[in-house]
C-alpha positions in Angstrom: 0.0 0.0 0.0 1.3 3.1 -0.5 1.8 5.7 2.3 -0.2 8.9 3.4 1.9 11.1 1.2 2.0 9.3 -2.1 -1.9 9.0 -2.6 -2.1 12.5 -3.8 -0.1 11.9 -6.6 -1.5 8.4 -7.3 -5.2 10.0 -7.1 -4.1 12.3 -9.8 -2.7 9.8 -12.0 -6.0 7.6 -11.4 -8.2 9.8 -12.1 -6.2 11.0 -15.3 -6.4 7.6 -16.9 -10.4 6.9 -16.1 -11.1 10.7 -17.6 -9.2 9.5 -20.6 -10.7 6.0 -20.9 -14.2 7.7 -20.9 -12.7 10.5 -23.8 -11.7 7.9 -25.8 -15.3 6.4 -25.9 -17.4 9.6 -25.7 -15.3 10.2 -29.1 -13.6 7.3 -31.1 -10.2 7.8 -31.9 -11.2 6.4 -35.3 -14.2 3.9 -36.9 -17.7 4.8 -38.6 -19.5 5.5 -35.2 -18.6 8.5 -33.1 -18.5 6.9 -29.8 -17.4 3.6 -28.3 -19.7 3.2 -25.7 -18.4 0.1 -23.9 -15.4 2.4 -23.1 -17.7 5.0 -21.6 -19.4 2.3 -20.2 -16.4 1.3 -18.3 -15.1 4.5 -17.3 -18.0 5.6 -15.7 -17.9 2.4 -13.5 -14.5 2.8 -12.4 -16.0 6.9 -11.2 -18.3 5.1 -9.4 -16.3 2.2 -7.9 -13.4 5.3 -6.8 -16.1 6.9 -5.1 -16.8 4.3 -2.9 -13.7 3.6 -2.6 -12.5 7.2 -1.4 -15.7 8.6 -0.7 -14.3 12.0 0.8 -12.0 13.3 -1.9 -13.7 16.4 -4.0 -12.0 15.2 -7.0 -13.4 12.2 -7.3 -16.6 13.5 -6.8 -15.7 15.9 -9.8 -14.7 13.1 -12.4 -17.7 11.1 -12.0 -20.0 14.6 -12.0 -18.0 15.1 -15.3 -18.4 11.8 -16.7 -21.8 11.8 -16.0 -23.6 15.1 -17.1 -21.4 14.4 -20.4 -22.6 11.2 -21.0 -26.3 12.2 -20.2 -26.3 13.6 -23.9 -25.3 9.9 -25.3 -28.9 9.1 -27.2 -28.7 12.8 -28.7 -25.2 13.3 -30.3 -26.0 11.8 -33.6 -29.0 11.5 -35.5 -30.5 8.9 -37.0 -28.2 8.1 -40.0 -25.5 8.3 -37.2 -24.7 11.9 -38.1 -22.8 14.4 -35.5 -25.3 17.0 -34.1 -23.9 19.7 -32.6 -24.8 20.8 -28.9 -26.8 23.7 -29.9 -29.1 21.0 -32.5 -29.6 18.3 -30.0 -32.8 17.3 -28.9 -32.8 18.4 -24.7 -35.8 16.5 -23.9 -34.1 13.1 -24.4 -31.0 13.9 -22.3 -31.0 11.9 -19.2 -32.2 14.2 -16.4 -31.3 11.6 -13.6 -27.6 11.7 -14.5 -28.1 15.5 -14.8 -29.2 15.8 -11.6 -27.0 13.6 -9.9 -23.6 15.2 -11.2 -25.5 18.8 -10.1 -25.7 17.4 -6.7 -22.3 16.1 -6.8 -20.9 19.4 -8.0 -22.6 21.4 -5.5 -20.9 19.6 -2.8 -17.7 19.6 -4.7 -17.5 23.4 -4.4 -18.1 23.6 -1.0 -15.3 23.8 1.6 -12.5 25.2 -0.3 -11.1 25.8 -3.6 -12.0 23.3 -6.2 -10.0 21.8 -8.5 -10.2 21.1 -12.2 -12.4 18.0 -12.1 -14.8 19.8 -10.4 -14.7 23.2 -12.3 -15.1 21.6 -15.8 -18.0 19.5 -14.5 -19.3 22.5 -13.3 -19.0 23.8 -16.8 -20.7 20.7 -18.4 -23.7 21.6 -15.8 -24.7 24.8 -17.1 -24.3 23.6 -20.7 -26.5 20.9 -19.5 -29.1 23.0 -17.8 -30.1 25.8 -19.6 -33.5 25.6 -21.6 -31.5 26.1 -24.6 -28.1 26.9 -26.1 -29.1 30.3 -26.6 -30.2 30.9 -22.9 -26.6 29.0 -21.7 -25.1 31.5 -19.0 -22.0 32.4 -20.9 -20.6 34.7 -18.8 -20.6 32.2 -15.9 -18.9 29.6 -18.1 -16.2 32.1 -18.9 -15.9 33.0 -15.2 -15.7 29.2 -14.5 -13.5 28.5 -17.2 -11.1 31.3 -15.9 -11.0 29.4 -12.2 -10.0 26.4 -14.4 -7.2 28.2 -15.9 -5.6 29.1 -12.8 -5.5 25.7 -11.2 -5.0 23.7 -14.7 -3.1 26.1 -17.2 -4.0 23.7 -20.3 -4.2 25.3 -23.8 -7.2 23.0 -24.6 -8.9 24.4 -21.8 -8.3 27.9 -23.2 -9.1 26.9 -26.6 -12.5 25.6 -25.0 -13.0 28.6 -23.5 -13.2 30.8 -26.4 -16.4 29.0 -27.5 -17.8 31.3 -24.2 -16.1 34.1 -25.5 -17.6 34.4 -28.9 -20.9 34.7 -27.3 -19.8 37.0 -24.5 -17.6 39.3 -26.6 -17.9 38.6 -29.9 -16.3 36.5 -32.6 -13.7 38.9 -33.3 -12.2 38.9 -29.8 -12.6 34.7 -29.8 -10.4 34.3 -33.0 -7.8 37.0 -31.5 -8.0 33.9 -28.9 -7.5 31.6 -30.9 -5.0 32.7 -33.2 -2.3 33.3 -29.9 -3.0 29.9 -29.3 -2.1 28.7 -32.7 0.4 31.1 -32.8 1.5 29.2 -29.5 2.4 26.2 -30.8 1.4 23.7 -28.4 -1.9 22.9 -30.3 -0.2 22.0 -33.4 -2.1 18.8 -34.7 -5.3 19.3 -32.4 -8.1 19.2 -34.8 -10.5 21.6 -32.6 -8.5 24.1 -32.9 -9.0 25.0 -36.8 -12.4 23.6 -36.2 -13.4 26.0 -33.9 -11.3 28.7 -36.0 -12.9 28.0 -38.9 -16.2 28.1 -37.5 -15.6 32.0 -36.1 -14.2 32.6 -39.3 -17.6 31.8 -40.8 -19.4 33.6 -38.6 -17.9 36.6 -39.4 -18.4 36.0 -43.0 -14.8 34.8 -44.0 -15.8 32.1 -46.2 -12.5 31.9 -47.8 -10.4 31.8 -44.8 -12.5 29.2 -43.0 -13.0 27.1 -45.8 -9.2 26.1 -45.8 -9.3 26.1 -41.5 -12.1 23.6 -42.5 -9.9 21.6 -44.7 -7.3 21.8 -42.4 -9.3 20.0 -39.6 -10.6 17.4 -41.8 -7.4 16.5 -42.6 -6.4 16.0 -38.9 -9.5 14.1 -38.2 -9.9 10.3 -38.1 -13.5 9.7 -36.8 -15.5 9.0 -39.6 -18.6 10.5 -38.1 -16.2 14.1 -37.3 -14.9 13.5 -41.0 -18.4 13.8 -42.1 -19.5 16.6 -40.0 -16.7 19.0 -41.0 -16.9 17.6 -44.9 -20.5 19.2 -44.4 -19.6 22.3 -42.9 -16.9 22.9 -45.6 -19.8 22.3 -48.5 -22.2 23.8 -46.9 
């Protein structure tokens, strides 16, 4: 068994490995189908068997919270050909409200007593995408706010790059491709698919069709899921 002072650093590391097992099935790394669902399957067992195993660390709670208010949206992330629906088309009445409300509860406790840390902050993030009557009526500025606390205790560029979704509909496309562009700039996203993705999709917005068109063909050509290939194929003809 490992001693009082090394479980700190072997929490971290477990609960690292479990958030990526369930990434790898809420997205397949490649195949026709977007997800691998026995993956997700598994992940969110191992949150719940961690739980009960260490039923007073925040963290934990925060990963299965996590794990669950993403997966709620399982039935709704592609239609019926097995097409990728974004957030904003997907049907809210089918998400699962149980799994909803049972990260909400363990969020709410997470963010008691103390700062929280990442697991519990993105969560937190995932809730209020998952709660608002619509994608319109999200409460972006509160996700920025959030997503700033997750900055300062997990400096990730993904994470920033997330956050400029929030952005755009705080303060404007404009000011989320500045964002994006330092991180590309940056470096450390070279080869990460969402990032022209999510470029080229500001770039359309602000009526660039050119310039997003080849940000579209540059995330295609990064991309390996077949149901993401045919999402951005669509966007880039459409």
């Amino acid at each position: 068994m490992p001693g009082p002072e090394e479980l700190p650093d072997r929490l971290r590391g477990v609960l690292g490995v479990i958030h990526l097992l369930f990434s790898a099935g809420h997205t397949a790394l490649s195949g026709a189908s977007l997800m691998r669902t026995d993956l997700a399957d598994q992940a969110l067992l191992l949150a719940r068997m961690l739980r009960e195993l260490m039923p007073d660390e925040r963290e934990v709670w925060g990963l299965l919270a996590l794990l669950l208010v993403t997966d709620a949206r399982r039935s709704t992330r592609v239609d019926a050909a097995g097409r990728l629906l974004r957030l904003e088309d997907q049907d809210r009445s089918r998400w699962d409200q149980a799994m909803i409300t049972e990260a909400h509860t363990l969020i709410v406790d997470g963010l008691r007593g103390g700062r929280p840390g990442r697991y519990v902050l993105q969560a937190a993030i995932a809730s209020l995408y998952a709660q608002a009557p619509s994608y319109d009526e999200t409460d972006w500025p509160q996700i920025v706010t959030l997503y700033d606390a997750l900055l300062a205790v997990w400096p990730s560029p993904v994470v920033a790059l997330n956050r400029t979704v929030a952005v755009a509909r705080v303060s404007g496309a404009e000011q989320a491709l500045k964002e994006v562009e330092a991180l590309e700039h940056d470096g450390r996203l070279a080869g990460y698919q969402y990032l022209p993705a999510i470029k080229a999709d500001l770039l359309q917005s602000l009526g660039r069709t050119a310039e997003a068109a080849t940000a579209y063909r540059e995330a295609l050509s990064l991309t390996t899921n077949e149901a993401e290939r045919d999402f951005l194929a669509g966007r880039l003809t459409g």
